[in-house]
N, C-alpha and C positions, 0 to 999 in steps of 0.2 A: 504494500500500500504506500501510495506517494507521501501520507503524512508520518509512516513509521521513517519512510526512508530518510527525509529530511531531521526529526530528530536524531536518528542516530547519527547524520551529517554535526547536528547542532553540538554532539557530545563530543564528538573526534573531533573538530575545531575546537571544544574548549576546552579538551586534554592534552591538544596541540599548544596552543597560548599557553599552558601553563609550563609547561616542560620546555617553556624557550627559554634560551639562554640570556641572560642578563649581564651587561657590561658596568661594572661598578668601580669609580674612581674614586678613592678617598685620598684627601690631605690633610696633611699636619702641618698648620702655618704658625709658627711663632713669633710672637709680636716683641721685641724686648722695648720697654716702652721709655721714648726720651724725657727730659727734666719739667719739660714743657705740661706733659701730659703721663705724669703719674698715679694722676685718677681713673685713669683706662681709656677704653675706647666708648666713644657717643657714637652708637651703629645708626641712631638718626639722621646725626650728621657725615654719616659715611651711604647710606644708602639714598640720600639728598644728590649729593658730588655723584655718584652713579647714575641716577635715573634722572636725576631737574626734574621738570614741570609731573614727571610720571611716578616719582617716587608714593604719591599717594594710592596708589593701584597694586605696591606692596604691603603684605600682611607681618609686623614684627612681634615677636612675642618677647618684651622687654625691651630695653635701649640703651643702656648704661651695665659695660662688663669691663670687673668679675662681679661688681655688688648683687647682676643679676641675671639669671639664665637668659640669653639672647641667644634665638632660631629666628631664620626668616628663609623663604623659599624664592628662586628668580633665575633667569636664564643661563644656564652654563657660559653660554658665551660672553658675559662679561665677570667672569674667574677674573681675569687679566687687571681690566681697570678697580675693580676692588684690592686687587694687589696692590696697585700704584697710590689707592689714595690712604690705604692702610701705611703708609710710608711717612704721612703726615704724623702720627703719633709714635713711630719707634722706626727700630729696624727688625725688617722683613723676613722670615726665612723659613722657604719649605722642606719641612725636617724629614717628613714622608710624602710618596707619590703614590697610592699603591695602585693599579688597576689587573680589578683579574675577572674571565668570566663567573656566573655564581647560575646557581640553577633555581627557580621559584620557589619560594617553602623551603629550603634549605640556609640555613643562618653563616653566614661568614665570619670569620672572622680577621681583622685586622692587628698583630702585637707588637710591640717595641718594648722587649722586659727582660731584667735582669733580677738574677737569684742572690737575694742577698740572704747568707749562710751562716745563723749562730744557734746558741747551746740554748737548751730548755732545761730548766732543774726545779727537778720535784725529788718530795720526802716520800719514804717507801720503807714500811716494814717489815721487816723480817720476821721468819719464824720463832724467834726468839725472842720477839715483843721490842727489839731495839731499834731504832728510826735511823735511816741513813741517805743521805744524798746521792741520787741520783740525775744522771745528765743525759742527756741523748740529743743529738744535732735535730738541727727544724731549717727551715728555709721560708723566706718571702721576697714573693716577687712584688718589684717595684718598674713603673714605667707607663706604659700607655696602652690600655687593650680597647678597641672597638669593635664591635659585633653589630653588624647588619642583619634582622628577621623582616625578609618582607617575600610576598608572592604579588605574580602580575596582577591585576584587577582589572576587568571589562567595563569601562563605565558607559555611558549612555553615550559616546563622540569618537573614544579609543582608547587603547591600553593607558595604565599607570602603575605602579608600583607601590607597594603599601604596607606598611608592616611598622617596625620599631630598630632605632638605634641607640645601643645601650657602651656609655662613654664610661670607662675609670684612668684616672690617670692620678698617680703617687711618685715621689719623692722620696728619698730616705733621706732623712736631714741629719743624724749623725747616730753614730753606735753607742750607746750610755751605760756605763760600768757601773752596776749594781753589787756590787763585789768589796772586793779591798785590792790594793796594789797587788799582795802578795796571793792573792784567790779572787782575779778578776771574774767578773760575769758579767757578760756584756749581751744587751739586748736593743735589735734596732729599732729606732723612734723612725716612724714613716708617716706621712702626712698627706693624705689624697684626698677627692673627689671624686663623684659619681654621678651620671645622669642616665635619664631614660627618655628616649624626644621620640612622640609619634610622626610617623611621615608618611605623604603621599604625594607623589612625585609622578610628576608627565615624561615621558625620555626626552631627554635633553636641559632638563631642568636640575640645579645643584639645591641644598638645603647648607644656609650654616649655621654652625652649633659653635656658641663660645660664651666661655661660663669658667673658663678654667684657670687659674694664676698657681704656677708652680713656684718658680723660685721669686725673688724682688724685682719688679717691677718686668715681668714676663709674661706674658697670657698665651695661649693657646688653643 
C-alpha cells in the first residue's frame, strides 16, 4: 500500500538524519586581561563592535565575565572578528582547536589534563586493637574537560543540533604540607569550575561559553 510505503520511507530518512555525521569544532581562547580592563570582558560591548545596528537580533545570557555565566549563539563566520575585538581587553590566545567528526547521540569529549599525584593517609586497625597509619597514592586531575551530548533534531525548516555542553576547568594552585618537615604530607589544593549550557544550534552557527577565570587576570 502507497501509504505503508511512504512511512516506512519516512523512518529510513529519519534513521538516516540521525546516524549522520557531525563536524564539531571546539576552542579554547584565553583572554589574559590588560590593566585597562581587569574587571573582565563586557560581551555587550563586544557583540555591539560585531554586529552594529544588528546586535539586537542576538540573544545573550549575561554580559559581564567571570562575575557571570555569558552564552550567546551567532554565525561561525565571524569567529575571526570576535577575535580581533577581544584584543581590546587582553591578549589573545587559542590554546585548543579541536575538530573531529562525532556521531548523533553519542557525547564527545574534548580534554586538556594532567594527573596531579599524592598520598592519602588514613588510621586503620589492627587485629590487635592498635591504630596505625596508613598511606596509599591517589591522583587528581586538573585542566580543562569538555563534553558535547547532543543529536540532530528535525525542526519545522531543517536540521539542528541539540543537546548539552558540560565545561570543568581547574587549576592546582599549590601542594600544602599537612605534615611536619620531618613526616611531610602533602595534599593538593585545586581550584575549578563547572558548567552545564543547553544548546541548539543550526550548522554553521558557533555558541560561546565564558564564565571561567583561572589564574589572575585570565578568562577563558
Amino acid at each position: 500500500r502507497p501509504s505503508v510505503v511512504k512511512r516506512i520511507a519516512e523512518v529510513i530518512e529519519k534513521e538516516r538524519q540521525k546516524q549522520a555525521p557531525v563536524y564539531l569544532n571546539v576552542k579554547v581562547i584565553r583572554v589574559d586581561l590588560n590593566t585597562k580592563r581587569q574587571a573582565g570582558i563586557d560581551w555587550d560591548a563586544v557583540i555591539k563592535k560585531i554586529f552594529g545596528g544588528d546586535s539586537q537580533s542576538i540573544s545573550i545570557s549575561g554580559r559581564f565575565s567571570p562575575s557571570e555565566g555569558v552564552s550567546f549563539v551567532f554565525s561561525s563566520n565571524k569567529v575571526n572578528l570576535m577575535l580581533k575585538v577581544l584584543e581590546e581587553f587582553g591578549d589573545v590566545k587559542i590554546e585548543h582547536d579541536w575538530v573531529t567528526k562525532a556521531r548523533s547521540g553519542i557525547p564527545v569529549v574534548f580534554a586538556d589534563t594532567k594527573s596531579i599525584p599524592y598520598i592519602v593517609e588514613s588510621q586503620v586497625m589492627n587485629q590487635q586493637g592498635t591504630t596505625q597509619t596508613a598511606r596509599s597514592p591517589s591522583f587528581v586531575d586538573v585542566g580543562i574537560k569538555i563534553t558535547v551530548d547532543g543529536s540532530i533534531v528535525k525542526g519545522k525548516d531543517d536540521l539542528h543540533y541539540e543537546g548539552h555542553v558540560f565545561i570543568s576547568i581547574s587549576d592546582l594552585i599549590e601542594l600544602k604540607n599537612f605534615g611536619t618537615d620531618d613526616n611531610p604530607y602533602f595534599l593538593p589544593y585545586v581550584k575549578g569550575s563547572s558548567i552545564a549550557i543547553p544548546v541548539s544550534l543550526k550548522f554553521g552557527e558557533s555558541i560561546v561559553i565564558s564564565s571561567f577565570k583561572t589564574d589572575q587576570n585570565k578568562q577563558t
